[in-house]
C-alpha positions in Angstrom: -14.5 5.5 -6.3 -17.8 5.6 -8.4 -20.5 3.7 -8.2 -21.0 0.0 -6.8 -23.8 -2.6 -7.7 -23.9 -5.4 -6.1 -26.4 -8.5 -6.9 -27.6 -9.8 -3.5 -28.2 -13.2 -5.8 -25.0 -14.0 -7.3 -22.9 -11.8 -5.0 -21.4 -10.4 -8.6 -20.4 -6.5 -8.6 -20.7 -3.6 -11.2 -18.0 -1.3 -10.6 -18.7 2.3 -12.4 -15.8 4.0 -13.8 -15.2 6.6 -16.2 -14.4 4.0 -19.7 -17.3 1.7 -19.3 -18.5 3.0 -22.6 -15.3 3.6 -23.8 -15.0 1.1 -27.0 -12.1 -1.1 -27.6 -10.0 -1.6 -30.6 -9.8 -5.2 -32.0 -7.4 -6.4 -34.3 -8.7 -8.6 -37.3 -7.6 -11.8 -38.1 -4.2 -12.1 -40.1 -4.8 -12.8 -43.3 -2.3 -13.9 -46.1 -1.4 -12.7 -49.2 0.9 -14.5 -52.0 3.8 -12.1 -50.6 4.1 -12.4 -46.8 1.1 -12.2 -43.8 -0.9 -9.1 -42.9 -3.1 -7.9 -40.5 -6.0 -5.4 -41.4 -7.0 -2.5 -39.7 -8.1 -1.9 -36.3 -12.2 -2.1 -35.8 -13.5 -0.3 -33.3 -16.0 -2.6 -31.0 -18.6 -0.6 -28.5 -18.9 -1.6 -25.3 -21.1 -0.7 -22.4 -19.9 -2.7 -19.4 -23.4 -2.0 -17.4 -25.7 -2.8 -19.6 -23.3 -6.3 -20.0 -24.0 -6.9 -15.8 -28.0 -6.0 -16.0 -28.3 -8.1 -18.8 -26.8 -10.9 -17.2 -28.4 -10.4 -13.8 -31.8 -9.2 -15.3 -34.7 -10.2 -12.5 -32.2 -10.2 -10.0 -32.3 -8.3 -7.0 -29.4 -5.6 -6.8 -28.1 -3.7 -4.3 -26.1 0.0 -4.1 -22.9 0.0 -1.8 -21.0 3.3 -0.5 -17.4 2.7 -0.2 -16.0 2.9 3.8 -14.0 5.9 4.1 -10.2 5.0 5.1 -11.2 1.1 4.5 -8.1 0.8 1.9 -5.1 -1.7 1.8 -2.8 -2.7 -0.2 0.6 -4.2 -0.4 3.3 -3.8 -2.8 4.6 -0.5 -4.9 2.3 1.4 -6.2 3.5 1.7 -10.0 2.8 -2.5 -9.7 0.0 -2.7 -12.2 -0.7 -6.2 -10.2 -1.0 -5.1 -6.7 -4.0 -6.2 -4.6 -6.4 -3.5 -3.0 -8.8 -4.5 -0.5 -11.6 -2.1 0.7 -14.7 -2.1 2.9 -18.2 -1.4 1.6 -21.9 -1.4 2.9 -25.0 -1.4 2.1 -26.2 0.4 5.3 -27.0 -2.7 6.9 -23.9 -5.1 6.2 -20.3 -4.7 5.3 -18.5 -6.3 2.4 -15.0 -6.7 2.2 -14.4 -5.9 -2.1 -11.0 -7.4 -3.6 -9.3 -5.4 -6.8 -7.1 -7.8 -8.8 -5.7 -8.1 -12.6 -4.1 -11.2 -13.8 -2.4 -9.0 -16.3 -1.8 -5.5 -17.9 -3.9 -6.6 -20.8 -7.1 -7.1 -18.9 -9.4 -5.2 -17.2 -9.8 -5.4 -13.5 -11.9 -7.6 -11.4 -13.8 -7.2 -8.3 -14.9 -9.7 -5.7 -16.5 -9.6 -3.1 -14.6 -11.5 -0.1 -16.0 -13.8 2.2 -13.9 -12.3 5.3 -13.0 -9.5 7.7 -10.0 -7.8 7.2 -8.1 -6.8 10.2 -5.1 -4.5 9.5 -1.7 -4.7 11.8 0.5 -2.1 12.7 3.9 -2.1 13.9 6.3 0.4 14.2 10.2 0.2 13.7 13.7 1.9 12.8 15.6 1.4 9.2 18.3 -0.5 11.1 20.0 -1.7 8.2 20.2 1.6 6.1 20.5 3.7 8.9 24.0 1.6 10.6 25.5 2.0 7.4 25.0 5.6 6.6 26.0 6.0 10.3 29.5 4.0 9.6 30.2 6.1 6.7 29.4 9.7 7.7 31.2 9.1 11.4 33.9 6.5 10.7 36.2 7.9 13.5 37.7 5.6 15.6 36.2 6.5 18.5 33.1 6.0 16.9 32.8 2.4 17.7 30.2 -0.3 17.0 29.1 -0.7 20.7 28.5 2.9 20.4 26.7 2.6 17.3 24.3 -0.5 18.7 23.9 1.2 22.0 22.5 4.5 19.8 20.3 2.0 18.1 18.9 0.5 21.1 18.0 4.0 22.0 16.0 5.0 19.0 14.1 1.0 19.2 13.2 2.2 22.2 12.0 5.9 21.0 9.9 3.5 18.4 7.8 1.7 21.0 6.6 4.8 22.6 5.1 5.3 18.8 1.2 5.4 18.6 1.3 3.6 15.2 -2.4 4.3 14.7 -2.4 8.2 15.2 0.8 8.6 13.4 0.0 6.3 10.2 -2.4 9.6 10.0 0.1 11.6 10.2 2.9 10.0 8.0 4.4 10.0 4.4 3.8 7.5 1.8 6.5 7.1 -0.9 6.2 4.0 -2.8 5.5 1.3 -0.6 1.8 1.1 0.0 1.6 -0.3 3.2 4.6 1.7 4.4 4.3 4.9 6.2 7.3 6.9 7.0 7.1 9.1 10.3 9.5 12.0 10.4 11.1 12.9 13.8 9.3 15.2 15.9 11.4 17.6 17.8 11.1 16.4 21.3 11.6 12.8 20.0 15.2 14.5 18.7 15.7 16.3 22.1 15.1 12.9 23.7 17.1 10.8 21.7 20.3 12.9 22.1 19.5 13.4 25.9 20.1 9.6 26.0 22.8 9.5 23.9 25.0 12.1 25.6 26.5 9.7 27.8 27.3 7.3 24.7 29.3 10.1 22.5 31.6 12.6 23.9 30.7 16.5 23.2 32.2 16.9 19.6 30.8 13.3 18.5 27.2 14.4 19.9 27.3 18.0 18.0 28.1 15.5 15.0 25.3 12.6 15.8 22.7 16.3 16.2 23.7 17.2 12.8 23.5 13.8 11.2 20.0 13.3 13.2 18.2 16.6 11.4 19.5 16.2 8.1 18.0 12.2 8.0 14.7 13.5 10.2 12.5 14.2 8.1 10.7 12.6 4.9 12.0 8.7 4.0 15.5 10.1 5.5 17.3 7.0 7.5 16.6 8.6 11.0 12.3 8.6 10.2 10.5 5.6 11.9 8.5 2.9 9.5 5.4 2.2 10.0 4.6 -0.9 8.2 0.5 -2.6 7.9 0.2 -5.9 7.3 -3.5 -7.8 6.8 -5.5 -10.6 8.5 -7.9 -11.8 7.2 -11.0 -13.4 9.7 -12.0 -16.2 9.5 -8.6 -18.1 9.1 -10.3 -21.5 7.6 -11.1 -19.8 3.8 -10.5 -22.6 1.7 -7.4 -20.6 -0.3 -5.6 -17.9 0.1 -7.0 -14.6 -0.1 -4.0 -12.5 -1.6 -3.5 -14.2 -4.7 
């Protein structure tokens, strides 16, 4: 991220990026004619977004800030031209906790500084849902039953709370969820889980479950763990909401 102003006064930011000067294209008024109604030509309008902010904070005391490495969170999808990103800032001496928002596609974005800490939560956990019913399909024998099925789940919940979420959010893949990290199997998590699972499945179901383990292992594949962040925000009495 570029450069970051801040006015110690007004607590008001100046965000740098690479179209401040870029100039925007306004449409005239529509004008009439005996016929029907027109609109003329585009005008081109200049624009230089920080002379705008040291204009209006002109004899105010300002302030550089340096973005905090790894400080970034978000929720939602990342093609959502909407979603909220919250990162951490300083000034050398304090930090400030910066909020990017749009109301809509058709205006710029806005930064705020936020009166708050945020604390970011971790928890780690299996795709139950997807992963029972690609399980139901691709080993539908009768012998496969559903107490097998649920005992094989409790066995990889329990692989997922030996997780360090932490070290392996590092470590993980982001798709299109932006506060969801997948984490592919490692292979002595595998060796473990069918260890466990050899006294659930007889031999020629477990050579099946092995197979259907490595080919959903890896990537977003159903067998991966989710690591999913979620925010708090210190203190709790803000007047509103933060993520709005």
């Amino acid at each position: 991220m570029n450069k970051i102003i801040r006015c110690i006064e007004c607590n008001a930011l100046y965000v740098a990026t690479p179209y401040d000067q870029t100039p925007e294209y306004v449409r005239d008024d529509m004008r009439d004619d005996v016929h029907r109604q027109y609109c003329s030509e585009y005008r081109e309008a200049e624009k230089n977004d920080y002379q705008v902010f040291f204009h209006e904070h002109r004899g105010h005391a300002l302030e550089n800030l340096s973005v905090i490495e790894n400080s970034f969170y978000s929720e939602g999808p990342y093609f959502d031209p909407h979603r909220i990103l919250y990162f951490e800032t300083t000034n050398g001496k304090e930090t400030f906790l910066i909020k990017r928002w749009r109301r809509s596609v058709l205006e710029p974005v806005h930064y705020d500084v936020v009166p708050a800490k945020l604390e970011v939560l971790m928890t780690v956990d299996i795709q139950q849902s997807d992963l029972t019913k690609q399980l139901r399909h691709e080993m539908s024998e009768p012998s496969v039953t559903p107490e097998k099925l649920n005992r094989f789940i409790a066995i990889l919940q329990d692989e997922a709370r030996k997780i360090d979420p932490i070290r392996c959010a590092a470590e993980g893949i982001e798709v299109h969820e932006a506060n969801i990290v997948f984490v592919p199997l490692a292979e002595d998590q595998i060796a473990r889980i069918l260890d466990k699972s050899r006294s659930i499945f007889t031999p020629e179901e477990l050579t099946r479950l092995e197979r259907f383990i490595r080919d959903n292992a890896e990537y977003n594949g159903v067998m991966t763990f989710l690591i999913k962040k979620s925010a708090v925000f210190h203190p709790e009495n803000l007047k509103e909401p933060l993520a709005n």
